[in-house]
C-alpha positions as CSV (number, residue, x, y, z in Angstrom):
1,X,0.0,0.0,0.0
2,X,1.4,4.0,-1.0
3,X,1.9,5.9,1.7
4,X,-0.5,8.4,2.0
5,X,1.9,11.6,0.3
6,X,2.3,9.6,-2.5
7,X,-1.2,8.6,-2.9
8,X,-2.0,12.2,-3.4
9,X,0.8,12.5,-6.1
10,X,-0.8,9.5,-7.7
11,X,-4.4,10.4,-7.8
12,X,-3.7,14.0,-9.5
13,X,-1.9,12.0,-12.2
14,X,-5.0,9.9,-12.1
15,X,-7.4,13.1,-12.8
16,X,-5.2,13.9,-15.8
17,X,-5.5,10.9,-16.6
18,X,-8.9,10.2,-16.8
19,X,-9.2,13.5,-18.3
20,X,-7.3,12.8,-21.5
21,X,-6.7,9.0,-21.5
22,X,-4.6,8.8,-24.7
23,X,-1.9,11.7,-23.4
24,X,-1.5,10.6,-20.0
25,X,-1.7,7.2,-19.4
26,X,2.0,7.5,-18.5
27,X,3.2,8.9,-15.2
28,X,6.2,9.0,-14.7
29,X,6.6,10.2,-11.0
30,X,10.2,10.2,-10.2
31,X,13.3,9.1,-12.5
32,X,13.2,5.2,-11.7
33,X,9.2,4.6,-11.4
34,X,6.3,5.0,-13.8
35,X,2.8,4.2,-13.7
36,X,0.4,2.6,-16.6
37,X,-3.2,3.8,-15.5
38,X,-4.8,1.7,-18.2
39,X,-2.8,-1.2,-17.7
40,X,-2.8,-0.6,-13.7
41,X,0.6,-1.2,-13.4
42,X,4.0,0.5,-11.5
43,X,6.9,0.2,-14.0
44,X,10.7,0.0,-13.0
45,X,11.9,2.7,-15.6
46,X,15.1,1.3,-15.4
47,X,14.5,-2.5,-15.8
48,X,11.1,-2.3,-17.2
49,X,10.1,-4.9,-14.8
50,X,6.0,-4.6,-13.5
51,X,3.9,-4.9,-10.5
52,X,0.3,-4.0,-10.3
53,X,-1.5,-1.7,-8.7
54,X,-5.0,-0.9,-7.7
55,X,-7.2,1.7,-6.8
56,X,-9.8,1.6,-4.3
57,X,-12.4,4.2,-3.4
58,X,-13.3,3.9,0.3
59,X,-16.6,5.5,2.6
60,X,-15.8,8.8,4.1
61,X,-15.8,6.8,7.6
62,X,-13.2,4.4,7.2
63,X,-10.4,3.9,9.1
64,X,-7.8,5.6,6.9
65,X,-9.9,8.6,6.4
66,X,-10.0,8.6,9.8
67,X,-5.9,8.4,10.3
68,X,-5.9,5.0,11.8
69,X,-3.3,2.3,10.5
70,X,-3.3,-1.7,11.0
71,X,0.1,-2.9,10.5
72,X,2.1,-6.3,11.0
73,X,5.6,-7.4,11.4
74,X,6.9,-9.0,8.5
75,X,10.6,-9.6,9.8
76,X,11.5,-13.0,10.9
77,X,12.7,-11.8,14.6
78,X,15.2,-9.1,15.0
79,X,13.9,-5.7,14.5
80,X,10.5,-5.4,13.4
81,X,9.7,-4.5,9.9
82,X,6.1,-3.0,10.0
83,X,3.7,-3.5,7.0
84,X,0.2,-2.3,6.7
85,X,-2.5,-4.6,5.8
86,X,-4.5,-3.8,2.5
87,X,-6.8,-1.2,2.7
88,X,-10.2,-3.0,3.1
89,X,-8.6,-5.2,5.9
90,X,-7.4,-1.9,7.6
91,X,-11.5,-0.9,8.4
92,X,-12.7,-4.5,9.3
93,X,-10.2,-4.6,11.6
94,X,-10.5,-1.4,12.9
95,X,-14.6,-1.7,12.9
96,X,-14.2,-5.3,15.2
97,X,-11.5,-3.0,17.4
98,X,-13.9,-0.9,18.1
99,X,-16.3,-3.6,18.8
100,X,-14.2,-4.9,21.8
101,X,-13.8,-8.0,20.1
102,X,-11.2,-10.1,21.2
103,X,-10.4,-12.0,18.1
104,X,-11.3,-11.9,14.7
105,X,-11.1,-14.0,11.3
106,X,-10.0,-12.3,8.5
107,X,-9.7,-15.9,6.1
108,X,-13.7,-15.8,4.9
109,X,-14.2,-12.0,4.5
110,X,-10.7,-11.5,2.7
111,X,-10.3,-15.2,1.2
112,X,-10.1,-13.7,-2.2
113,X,-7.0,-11.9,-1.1
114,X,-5.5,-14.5,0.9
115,X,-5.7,-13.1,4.0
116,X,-5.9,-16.5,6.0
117,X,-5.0,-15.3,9.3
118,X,-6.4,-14.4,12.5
119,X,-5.9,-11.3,14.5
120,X,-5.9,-11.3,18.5
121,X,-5.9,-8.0,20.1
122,X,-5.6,-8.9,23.0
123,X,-2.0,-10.2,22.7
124,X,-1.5,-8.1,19.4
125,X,-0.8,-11.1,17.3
126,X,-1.2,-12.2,14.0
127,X,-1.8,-16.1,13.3
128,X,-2.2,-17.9,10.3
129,X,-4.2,-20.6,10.2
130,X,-2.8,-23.1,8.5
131,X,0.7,-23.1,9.9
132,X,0.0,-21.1,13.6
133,X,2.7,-19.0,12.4
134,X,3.0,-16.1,14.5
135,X,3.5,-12.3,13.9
136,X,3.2,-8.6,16.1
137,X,0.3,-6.4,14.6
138,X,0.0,-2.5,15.9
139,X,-2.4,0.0,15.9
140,X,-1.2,3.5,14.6
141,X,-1.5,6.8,13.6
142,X,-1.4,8.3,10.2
143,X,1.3,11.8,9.9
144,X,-0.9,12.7,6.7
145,X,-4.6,12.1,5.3
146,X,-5.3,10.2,2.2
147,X,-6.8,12.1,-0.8
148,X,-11.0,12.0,-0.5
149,X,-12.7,12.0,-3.8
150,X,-12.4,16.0,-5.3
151,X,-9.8,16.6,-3.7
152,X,-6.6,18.0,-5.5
153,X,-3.0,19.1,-5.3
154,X,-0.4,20.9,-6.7
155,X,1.0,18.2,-9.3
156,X,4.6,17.5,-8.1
157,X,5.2,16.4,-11.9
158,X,8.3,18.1,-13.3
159,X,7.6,21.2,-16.3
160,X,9.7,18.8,-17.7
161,X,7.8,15.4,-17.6
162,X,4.3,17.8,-18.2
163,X,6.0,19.4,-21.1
164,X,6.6,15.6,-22.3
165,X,3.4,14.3,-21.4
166,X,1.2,17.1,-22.8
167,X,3.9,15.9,-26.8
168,X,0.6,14.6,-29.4
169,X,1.2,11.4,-30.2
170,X,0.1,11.1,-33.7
171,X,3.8,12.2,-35.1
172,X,7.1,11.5,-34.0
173,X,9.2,14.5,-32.1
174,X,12.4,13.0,-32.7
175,X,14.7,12.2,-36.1
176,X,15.8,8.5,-35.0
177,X,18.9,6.8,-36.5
178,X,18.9,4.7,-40.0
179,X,21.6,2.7,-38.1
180,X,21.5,-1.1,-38.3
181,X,24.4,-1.8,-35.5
182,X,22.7,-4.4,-33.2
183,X,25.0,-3.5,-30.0
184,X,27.8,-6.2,-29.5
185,X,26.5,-8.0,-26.3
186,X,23.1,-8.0,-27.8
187,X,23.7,-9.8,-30.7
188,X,22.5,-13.2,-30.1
189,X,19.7,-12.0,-28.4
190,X,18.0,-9.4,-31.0
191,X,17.5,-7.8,-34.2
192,X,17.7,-4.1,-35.4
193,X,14.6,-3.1,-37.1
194,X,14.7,-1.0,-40.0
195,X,10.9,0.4,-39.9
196,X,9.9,1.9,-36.2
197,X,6.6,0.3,-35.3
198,X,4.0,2.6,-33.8
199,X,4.3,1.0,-30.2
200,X,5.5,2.7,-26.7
201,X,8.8,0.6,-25.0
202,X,7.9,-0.6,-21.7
203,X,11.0,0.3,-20.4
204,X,11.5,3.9,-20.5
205,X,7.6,3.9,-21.5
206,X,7.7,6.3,-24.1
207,X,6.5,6.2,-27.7
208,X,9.8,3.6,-29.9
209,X,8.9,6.4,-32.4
210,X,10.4,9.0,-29.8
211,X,14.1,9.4,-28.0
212,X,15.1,6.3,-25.6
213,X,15.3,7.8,-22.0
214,X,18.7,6.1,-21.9
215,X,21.4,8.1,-23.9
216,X,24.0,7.4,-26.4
217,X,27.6,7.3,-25.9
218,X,29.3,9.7,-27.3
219,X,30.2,8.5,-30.6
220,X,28.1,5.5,-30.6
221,X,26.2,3.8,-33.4
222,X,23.4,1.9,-32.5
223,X,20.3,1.1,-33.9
224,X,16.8,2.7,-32.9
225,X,14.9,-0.1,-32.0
226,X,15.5,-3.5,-32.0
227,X,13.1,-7.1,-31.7
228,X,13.9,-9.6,-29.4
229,X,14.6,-13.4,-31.3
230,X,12.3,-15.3,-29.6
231,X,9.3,-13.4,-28.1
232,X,9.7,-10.6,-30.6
233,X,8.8,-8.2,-28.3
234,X,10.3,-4.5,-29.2
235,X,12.5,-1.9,-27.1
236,X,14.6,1.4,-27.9
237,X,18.0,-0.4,-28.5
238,X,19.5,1.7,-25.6
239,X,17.0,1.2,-23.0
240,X,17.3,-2.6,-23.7
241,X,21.1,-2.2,-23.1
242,X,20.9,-0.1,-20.2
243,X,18.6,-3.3,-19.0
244,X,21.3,-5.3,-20.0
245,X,24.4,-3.8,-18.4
246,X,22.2,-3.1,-15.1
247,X,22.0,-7.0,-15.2
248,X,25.5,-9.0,-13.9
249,X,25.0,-12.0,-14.7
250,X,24.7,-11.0,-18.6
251,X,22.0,-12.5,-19.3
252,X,19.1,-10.5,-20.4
253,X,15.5,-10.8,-19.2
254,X,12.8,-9.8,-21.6
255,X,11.1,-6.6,-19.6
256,X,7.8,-7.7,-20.9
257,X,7.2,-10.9,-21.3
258,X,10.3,-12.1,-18.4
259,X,11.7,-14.9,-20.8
260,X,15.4,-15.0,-20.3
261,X,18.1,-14.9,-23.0
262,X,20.8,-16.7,-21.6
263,X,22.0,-18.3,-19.1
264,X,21.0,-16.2,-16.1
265,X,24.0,-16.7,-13.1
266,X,23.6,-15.1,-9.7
267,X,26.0,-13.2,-7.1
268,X,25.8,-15.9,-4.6
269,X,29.5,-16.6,-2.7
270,X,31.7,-19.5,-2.8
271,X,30.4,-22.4,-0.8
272,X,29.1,-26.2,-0.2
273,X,26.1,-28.0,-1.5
274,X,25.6,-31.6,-0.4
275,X,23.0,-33.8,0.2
276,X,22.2,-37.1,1.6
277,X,19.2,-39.4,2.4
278,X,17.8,-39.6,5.6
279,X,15.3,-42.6,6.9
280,X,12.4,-40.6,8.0
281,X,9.5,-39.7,5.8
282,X,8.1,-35.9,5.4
283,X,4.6,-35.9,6.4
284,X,2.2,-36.3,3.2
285,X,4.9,-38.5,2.1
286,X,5.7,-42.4,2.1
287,X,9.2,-42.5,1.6
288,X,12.8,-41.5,2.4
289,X,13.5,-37.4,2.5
290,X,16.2,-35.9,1.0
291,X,18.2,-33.6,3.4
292,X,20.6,-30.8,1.5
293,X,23.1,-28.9,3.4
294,X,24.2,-25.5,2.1
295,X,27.5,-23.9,3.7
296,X,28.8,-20.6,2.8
297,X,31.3,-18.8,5.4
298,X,31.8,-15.1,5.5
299,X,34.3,-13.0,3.2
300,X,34.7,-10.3,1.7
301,X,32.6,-8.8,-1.5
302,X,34.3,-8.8,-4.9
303,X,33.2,-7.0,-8.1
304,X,30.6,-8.6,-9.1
305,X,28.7,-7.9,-5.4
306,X,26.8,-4.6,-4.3
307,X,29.6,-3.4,-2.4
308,X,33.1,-4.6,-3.7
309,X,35.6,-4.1,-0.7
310,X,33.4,-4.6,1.9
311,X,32.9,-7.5,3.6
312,X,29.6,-10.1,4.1
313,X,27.9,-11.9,6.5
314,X,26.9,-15.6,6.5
315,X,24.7,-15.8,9.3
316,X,22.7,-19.3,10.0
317,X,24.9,-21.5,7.7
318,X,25.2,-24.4,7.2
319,X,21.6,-24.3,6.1
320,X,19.3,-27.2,5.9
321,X,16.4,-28.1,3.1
322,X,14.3,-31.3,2.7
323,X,12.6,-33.1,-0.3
324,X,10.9,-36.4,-0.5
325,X,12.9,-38.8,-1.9
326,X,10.2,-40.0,-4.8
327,X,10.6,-38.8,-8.9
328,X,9.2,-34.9,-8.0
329,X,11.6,-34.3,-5.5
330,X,14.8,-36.1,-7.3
331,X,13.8,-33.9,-10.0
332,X,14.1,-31.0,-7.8
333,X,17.1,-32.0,-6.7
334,X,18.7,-31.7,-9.7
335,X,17.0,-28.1,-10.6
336,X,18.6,-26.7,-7.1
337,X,21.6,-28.2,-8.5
338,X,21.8,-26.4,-11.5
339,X,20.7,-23.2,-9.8
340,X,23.8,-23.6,-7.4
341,X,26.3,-24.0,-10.0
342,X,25.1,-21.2,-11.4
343,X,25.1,-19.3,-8.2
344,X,21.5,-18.0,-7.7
345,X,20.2,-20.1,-4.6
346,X,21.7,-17.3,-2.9
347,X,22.6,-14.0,-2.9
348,X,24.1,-10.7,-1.2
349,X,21.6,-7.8,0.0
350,X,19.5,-7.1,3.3
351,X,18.9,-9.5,5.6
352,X,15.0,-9.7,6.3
353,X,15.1,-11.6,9.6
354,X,17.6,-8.7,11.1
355,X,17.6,-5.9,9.0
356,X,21.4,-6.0,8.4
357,X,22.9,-5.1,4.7
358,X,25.6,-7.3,3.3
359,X,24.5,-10.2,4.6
360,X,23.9,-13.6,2.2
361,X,20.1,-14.5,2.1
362,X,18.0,-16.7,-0.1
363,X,17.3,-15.4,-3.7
364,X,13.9,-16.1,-4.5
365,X,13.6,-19.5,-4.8
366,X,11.8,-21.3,-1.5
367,X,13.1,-23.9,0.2
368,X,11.7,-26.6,2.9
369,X,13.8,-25.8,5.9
370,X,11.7,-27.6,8.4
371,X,10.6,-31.4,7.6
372,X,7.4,-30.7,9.8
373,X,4.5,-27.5,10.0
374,X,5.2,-26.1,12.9
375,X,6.5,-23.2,10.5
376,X,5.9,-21.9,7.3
377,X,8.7,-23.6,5.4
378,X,7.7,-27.2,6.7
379,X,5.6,-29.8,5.4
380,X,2.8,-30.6,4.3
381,X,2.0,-27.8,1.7
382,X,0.2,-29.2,-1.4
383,X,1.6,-26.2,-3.5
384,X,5.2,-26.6,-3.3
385,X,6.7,-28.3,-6.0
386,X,4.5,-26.5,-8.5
387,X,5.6,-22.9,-6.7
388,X,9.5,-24.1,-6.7
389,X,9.5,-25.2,-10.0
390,X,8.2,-21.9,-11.3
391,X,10.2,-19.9,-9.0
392,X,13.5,-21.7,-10.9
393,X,12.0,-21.0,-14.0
394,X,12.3,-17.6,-12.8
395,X,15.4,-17.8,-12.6
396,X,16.2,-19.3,-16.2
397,X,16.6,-23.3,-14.6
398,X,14.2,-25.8,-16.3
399,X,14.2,-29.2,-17.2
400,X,15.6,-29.0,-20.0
401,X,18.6,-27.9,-18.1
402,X,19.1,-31.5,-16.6
């Protein structure tokens, strides 16, 4: 959810918007986010990468008209990292506050937003209710209102980005190269196109028919747009190779459709992956599990890290993960495999169960770290192979990799 500063910076975008559809669909807000109001999307102007967004309209009464703020703590212990519950679960649980209730369901009135939890004032808990998973939840006062419907502000849009907004569309502003280079590193992934399509680039969202928002080296020659092989989905040539360079591994991952060109390899730091088979079965399951051990010691970063020089911490290592022992999790098996050697099971960043930077953490792909549920990463969870599977797909690691 926006904080409520920015939510007035979004919904005067939104009245343009909504005014003249066609010219301002695109706001770009600040240098590195954008927003798609017909699409209903946030956009990472520098990686092109989405998110959605919505927009609700709530009664005058509610409890953020009124100030008031449900929040939970999303860290795994250390220092608490507060998030506030979607909007609609914000007055609900506010209204049953009031109520002097001491408990309250949120899984049947918010099932379609998977809320399956249960809040207890009284000991200002969280609990799902599948695992009994436990978080804090506090009450709190809003600094700022949100917007009410007819309100307005001062747009905080730049002259700059209003002059570019308020550009027709029908022609193009800007005399693109006939070039036909195909940048060097882009080569076996795309193709220059000779003939600019009518279409905007997702990445720097602005028309291919217009100026990238990445610039040119000086002396460069580069092609105007090019296609990529496979999906055939179109960019400005430079904003797909700023997308590039901003990417390590050198690989590149289409900022539409998120196939990958490439082999995708991670950050992660030298270490141990091993496995072996243990004689107890997970529950759900009726044979032998699959324990993997990951060690990883602490060091120092080198280039290819966030902070080269610096060192990083390997806090909880050796780590443990479990499989079944049966054809899905052998097959899994193998994936992880492949996603070590290329070093994405982990990475380098902020630590989300103490809020330290530079530490190693996981990198987006789940594991099983407890063979039982009295967690969230236990067993039994009907969904898992299918969510792993995709996660490593994510990543560029599929079966056709083993």
């Amino acid at each position: 959810m926006f904080d409520a500063d920015f939510c007035w910076i979004l919904e005067d975008a939104y009245a343009k918007y909504k005014k003249n559809p066609k010219l301002n669909r695109i706001a770009k807000l600040t240098q590195n986010r954008a927003f798609d109001f017909r699409e209903l999307e946030e956009v990472d102007r520098a990686t092109g990468r989405t998110c959605p967004i919505r927009r609700l309209e709530l009664p005058s009464n509610c409890a953020l008209a009124k100030q008031i703020l449900w929040m939970w703590d999303s860290s795994a212990g250390g220092s608490p990292d507060w998030k506030p519950y979607p909007a609609e679960a914000i007055n609900f649980i506010e209204k049953n506050y009031n109520k002097d209730m001491s408990i309250v369901d949120l899984s049947n009135k918010f099932a379609s937003i998977d809320l399956n939890y249960t809040i207890d004032f009284q000991r200002q808990l969280q609990i799902n209710n599948k695992t009994q998973n436990q978080r804090g939840i506090k009450r709190d006062k809003l600094k700022s209102p949100y917007p009410k419907l007819g309100s307005a502000i001062q747009s905080s849009i730049s002259d700059d980005e209003k002059d570019e907004s308020e550009t027709t569309l029908n022609e193009p502003t800007y005399k693109y190269t006939k070039s036909t280079t195909v940048p060097k590193d882009l080569k076996s992934f795309a193709i220059a196109l000779p003939d600019v399509p009518k279409e905007d680039c997702c990445i720097c969202m602005g028309s291919l028919q217009d100026e990238s928002g990445f610039p040119a080296s000086p002396g460069e020659d580069c092609c105007h747009v090019l296609e990529l092989k496979q999906c055939q989905h179109k960019f400005h040539a430079l904003c797909l190779k700023a997308a590039f360079d901003s990417d390590k591994s050198k690989s590149l991952m289409c900022p539409y459709c998120k196939k990958i060109y490439g082999e995708k390899t991670g950050i992660q730091p030298p270490g141990q992956m091993t496995d072996r088979i243990i004689h107890t079965s997970l529950p759900g399951f009726r044979c032998r599990t699959i324990s993997i051990t990951y060690s990883i010691h602490s060091g120092v970063q080198t280039q290819e890290h966030p902070n080269p020089g610096k060192p990083y911490q390997a806090i909880g290592f050796p780590r443990q993960a479990y499989l079944p022992d049966n054809k899905e999790g052998q097959k899994i098996l193998k994936l992880l495999k492949v996603a070590w050697k290329r070093k994405l099971i982990f990475t380098i960043g902020r630590s989300v169960t103490n809020g330290w930077d530079n530490c190693v953490t996981w990198n987006e792909i789940h594991h099983k770290t407890s063979m039982y549920s009295n967690s969230a990463h236990g067993y039994p969870d009907p969904g898992y192979f299918t969510n792993v599977i995709e996660e490593l797909r994510a990543q560029g690691v599929t079966e056709a990799d083993i």
